[in-house]
Every structure is written in C-alpha cells, then in structure tokens.
C-alpha positions in Angstrom: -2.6 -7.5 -21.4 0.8 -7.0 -19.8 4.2 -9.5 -20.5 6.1 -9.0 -17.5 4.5 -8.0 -14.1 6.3 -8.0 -10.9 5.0 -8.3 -7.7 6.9 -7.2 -4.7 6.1 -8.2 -1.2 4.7 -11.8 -2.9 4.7 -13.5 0.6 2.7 -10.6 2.6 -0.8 -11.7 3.3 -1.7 -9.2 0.4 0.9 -10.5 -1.7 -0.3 -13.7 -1.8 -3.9 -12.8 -2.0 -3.2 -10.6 -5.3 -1.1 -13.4 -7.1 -3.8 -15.3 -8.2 -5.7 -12.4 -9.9 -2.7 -10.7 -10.8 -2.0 -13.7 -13.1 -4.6 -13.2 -15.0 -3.9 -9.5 -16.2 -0.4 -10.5 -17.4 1.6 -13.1 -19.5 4.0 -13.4 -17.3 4.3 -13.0 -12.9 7.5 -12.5 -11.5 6.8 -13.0 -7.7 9.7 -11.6 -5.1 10.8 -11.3 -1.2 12.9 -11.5 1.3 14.3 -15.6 1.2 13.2 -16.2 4.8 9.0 -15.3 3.9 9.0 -17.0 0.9 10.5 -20.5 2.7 8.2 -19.8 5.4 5.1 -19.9 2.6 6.8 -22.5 0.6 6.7 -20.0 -2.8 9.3 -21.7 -4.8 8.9 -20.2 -8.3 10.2 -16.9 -6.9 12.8 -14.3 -6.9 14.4 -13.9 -3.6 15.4 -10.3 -3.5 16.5 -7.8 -0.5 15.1 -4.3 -1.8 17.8 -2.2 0.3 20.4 -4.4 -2.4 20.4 -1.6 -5.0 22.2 -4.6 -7.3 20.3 -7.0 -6.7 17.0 -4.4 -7.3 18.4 -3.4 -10.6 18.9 -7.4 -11.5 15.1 -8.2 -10.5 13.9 -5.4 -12.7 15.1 -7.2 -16.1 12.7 -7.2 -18.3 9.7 -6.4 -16.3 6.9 -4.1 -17.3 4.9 -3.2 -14.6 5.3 -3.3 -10.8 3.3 -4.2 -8.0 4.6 -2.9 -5.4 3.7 -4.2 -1.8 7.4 -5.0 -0.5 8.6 -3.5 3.2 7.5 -3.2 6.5 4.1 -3.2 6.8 3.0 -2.0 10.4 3.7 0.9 12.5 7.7 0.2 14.2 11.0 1.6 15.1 12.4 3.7 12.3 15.5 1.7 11.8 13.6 -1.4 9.6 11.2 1.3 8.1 14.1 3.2 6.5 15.9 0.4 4.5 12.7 -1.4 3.5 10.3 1.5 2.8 12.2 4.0 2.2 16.3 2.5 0.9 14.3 0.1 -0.4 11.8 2.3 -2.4 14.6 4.6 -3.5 16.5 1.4 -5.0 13.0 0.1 -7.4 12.5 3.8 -9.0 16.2 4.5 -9.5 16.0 0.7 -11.1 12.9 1.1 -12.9 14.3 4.4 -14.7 17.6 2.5 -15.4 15.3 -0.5 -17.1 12.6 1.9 -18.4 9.6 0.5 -16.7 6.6 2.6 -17.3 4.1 2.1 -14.2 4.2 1.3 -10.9 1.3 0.5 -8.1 2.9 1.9 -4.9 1.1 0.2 -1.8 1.1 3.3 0.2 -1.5 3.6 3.3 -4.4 5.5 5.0 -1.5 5.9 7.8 -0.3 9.0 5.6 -3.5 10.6 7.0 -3.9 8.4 9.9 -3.8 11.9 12.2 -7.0 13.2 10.6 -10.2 13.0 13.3 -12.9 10.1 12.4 -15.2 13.1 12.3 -13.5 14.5 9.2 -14.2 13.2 5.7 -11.3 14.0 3.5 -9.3 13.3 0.2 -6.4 12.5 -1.6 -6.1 16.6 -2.3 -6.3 17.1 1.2 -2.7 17.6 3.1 -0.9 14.7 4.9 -1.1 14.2 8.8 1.3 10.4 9.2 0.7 9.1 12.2 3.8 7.7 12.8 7.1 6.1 11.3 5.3 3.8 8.9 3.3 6.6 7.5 5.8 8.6 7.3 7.4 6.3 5.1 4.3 5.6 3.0 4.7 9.5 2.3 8.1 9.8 1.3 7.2 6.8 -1.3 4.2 9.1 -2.6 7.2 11.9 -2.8 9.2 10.2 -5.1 6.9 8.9 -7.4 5.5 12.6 -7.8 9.4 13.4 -8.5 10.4 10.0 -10.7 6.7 10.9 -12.7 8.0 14.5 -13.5 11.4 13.8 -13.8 11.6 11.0 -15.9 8.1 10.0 -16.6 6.9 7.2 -14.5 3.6 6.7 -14.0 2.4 5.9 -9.9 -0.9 5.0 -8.8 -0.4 5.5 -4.9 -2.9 3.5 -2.9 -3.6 4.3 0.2 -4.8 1.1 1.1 -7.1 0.9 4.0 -8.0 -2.9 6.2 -7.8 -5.7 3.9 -9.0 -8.6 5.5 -11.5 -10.8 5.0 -13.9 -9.6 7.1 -14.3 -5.7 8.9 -12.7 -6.9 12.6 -13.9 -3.6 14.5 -15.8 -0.6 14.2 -12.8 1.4 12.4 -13.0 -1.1 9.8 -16.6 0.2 8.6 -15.3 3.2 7.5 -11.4 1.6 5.8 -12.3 -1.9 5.0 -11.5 -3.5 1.3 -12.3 -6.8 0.8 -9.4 -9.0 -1.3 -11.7 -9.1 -4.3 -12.0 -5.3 -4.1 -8.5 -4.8 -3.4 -7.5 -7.2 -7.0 -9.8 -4.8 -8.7 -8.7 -2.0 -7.8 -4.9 -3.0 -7.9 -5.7 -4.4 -11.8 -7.9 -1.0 -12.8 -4.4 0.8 -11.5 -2.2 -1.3 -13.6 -4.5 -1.0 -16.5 -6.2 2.4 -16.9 -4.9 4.7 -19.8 -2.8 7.7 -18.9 -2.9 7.5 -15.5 0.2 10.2 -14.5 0.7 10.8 -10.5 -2.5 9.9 -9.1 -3.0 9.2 -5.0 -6.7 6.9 -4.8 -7.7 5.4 -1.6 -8.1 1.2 -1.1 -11.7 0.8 0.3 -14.7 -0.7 -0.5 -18.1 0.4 -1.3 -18.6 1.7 2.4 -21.3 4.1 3.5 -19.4 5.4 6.5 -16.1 5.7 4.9 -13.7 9.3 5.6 -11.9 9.2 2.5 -13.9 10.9 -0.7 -12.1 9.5 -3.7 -14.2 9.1 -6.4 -12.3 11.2 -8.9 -9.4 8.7 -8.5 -11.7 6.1 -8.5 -13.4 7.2 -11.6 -9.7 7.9 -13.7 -9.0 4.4 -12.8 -12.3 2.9 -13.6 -13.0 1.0 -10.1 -15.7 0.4 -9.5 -16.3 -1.6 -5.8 -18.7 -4.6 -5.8 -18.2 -5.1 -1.7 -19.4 -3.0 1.3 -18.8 -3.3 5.4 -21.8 -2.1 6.6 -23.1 -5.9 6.3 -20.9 -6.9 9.2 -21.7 -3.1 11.2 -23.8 -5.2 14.3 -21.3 -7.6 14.4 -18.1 -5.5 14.8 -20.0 -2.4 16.1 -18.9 -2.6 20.0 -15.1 -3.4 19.0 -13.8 -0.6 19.7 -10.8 1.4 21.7 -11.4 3.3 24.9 -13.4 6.1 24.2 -11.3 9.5 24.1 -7.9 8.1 23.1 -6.0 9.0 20.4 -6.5 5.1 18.8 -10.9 6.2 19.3 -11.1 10.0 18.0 -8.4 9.4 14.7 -8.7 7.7 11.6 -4.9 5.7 12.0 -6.7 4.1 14.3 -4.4 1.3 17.2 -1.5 2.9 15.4 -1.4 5.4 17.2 -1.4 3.8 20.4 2.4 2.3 19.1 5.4 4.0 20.6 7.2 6.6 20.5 10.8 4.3 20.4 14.0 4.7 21.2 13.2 6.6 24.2 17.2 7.1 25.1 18.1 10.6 25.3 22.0 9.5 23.7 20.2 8.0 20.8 21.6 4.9 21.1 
C-alpha cells in the first residue's frame, strides 16, 4: 500500500469521484485545487494549490509518493487558460516531483490526443497522435514530458487517455469511449499499483464492444481488468447523435470539434 498519495484536480467531478477509492489504496490522501472549487464543494481537509505557482507546486509535493494527476482545464477552450493549467502547470509537478523524488505519476491525459481519427478507424496507443484541438494538444505535450522526465530522470507515467466518464453513456459516441466511475477507480488504482510500469500510454474505457481504441497490451501490463460495458444503454442513447456528415459525427473527438477556432483577430490581440 502507498503512505502518501496526492490527488490533483480533487474538486473535478472525477476528482471527487476517485477520493473515496483512492483512500483505500493509500495510508494517507492529500487532496488539492484551486481555493475557489474546493469552497464551491465544501472540501475542507485540502490543500489549496495554483499549479502554474511553481513554489507553491514544489511545497505541495512534500512528502508525497505517488500522484494522481487530474488538475487543469478539462474541456476543449482558448489556449490562454490551457497553457498555465495543462501545460505551466504540468511543467511545475514533474520539475517538483524530480526535485522531491516521487516515483510515479497517473497523468489524466485524454482520447482528445487522437480525437482527429475517423469513428471508422480502430486504433492504439502505438498509433500516431491527431489532437483535435487546444485541450488535446495539451494532453499531448503532458504525454511528452513524461516520456522525457521517465528517460531523463526516471519517473514512471501511466498516461490515461481517459474517454466519457459519467454515470451513464449520454449519446451514441459514448458506446464506443464510455468508463463508468467504478471502471475508471480500477483502472486509475491498477496504474498506481502495477510493478514496473515505465512510460506506458493506456486508454480509460470500459468493457465496450464498439470501442476505437485497442489497448489491451496496456491494459494487460497494468492488470485492469473492466467489470462495466455501454452497450446496455446502446437503445437508449442510440439516436443522440450530431448531424450526420460533420466533423463532431464522422471523428472520434467527437462535439469538440464543433468548438472554435478562437481568437479570430488577425493582430492577435
């Protein structure tokens, strides 16, 4: 079992889903966010931390060792908010987890790194990345550096790109990306816990027959094993769909890609 876990991003919706199970596979749970989310949620017994505070980073990671990292901006936006949280802020927890010597991480990256792939493509984590957009870009750049902080100086990543985690599939997209929360706390504990794990990129779903992502060999280093499936809910969600023939219908990101482009103005200001 592991003393000291953090958990970044505690008040997300994820964030606060994983806690309770996350408890369980440690001694000790440091929770942490922004001051305003955790108010909002009434999480008390946590550390208030801005990630793009490189100080304040280094001082959060006393002690800990593991993260969970689901901290930053979690939808598709202008690039602005996307580079201090996802990608300042990402820069600040590995330079602070090599300073502190913490051995693992579980980066919450996203299916948005390969969100430009067709829905009539099945591919994997070997496969090359297609973002599409600002947010996935950024979930990229975080699978960059833990490939570099893993050979430079050792620590271990489990990149997840996490598909829809909700409790329930809401449209037809979902039967292929859904994870249930109970699917997601396994697979987020058999990350934090499986031996020797290195650099390793492993997609979030559940057991779902139409899925595009074939992951099993990260699946199978990290011993998950997915106990929940969509297709139960495929007559109810079946019909919720985008237009057919836009970008949002024919691609796996899905209504991301029906968000922007920003900043329109030519002087960039």
């Amino acid at each position: 079992m592991l003393d000291t876990l953090l958990l970044t991003g505690a008040a997300g919706t994820l964030g606060r889903g994983l806690a309770p199970a996350l408890r369980g596979a440690c001694r000790r749970l440091l929770l942490s966010d922004l001051p305003g989310p955790l108010a909002a949620h009434g999480i008390a017994d946590a550390l208030p931390c801005d990630l793009a505070d490189g100080a304040a980073v280094h001082q959060l990671l006393d002690g800990v060792d593991a993260i969970v990292h689901l901290g930053g901006y979690s939808v598709e936006g202008p690039f602005e908010p996307i580079l201090q949280a996802n990608i300042r802020g990402l820069f600040n927890l590995y330079e602070a987890a090599r300073r502190r010597g913490v051995p693992r991480i579980v980066f919450a990256s996203s299916n948005h790194v390969t969100g430009c792939y067709g829905q009539d493509e099945r591919i994997s984590p070997l496969d090359p990345a297609r973002p599409d957009g600002n947010y996935g870009v950024s979930k990229l750049f975080g699978e960059g550096l833990a490939s570099l902080y893993h050979d430079r100086y050792g620590i271990e990543t489990v990149c997840l790109r996490i598909g829809t985690c909700l409790p329930t599939p809401p449209d037809r997209r979902a039967l292929a990306t859904w994870i249930s929360p109970a699917d997601l706390a396994r697979l987020v504990i058999a990350a934090l816990t499986a031996p020797a794990v290195g650099f390793l990129v492993a997609y979030g779903c559940s057991d779902n027959p139409r899925r595009w992502w074939d992951t099993q060999a990260a699946w199978d280093r990290l011993g998950y094993v997915p106990q929940d499936s969509a297709e139960p809910f495929a007559a109810a969600v079946q019909a919720i769909a985008p237009a057919a023939g836009s970008p949002s219908a024919r691609l796996q990101g899905g209504t991301f890609l029906a968000i922007g482009p920003f900043d329109d103005d030519p002087r960039g200001t």
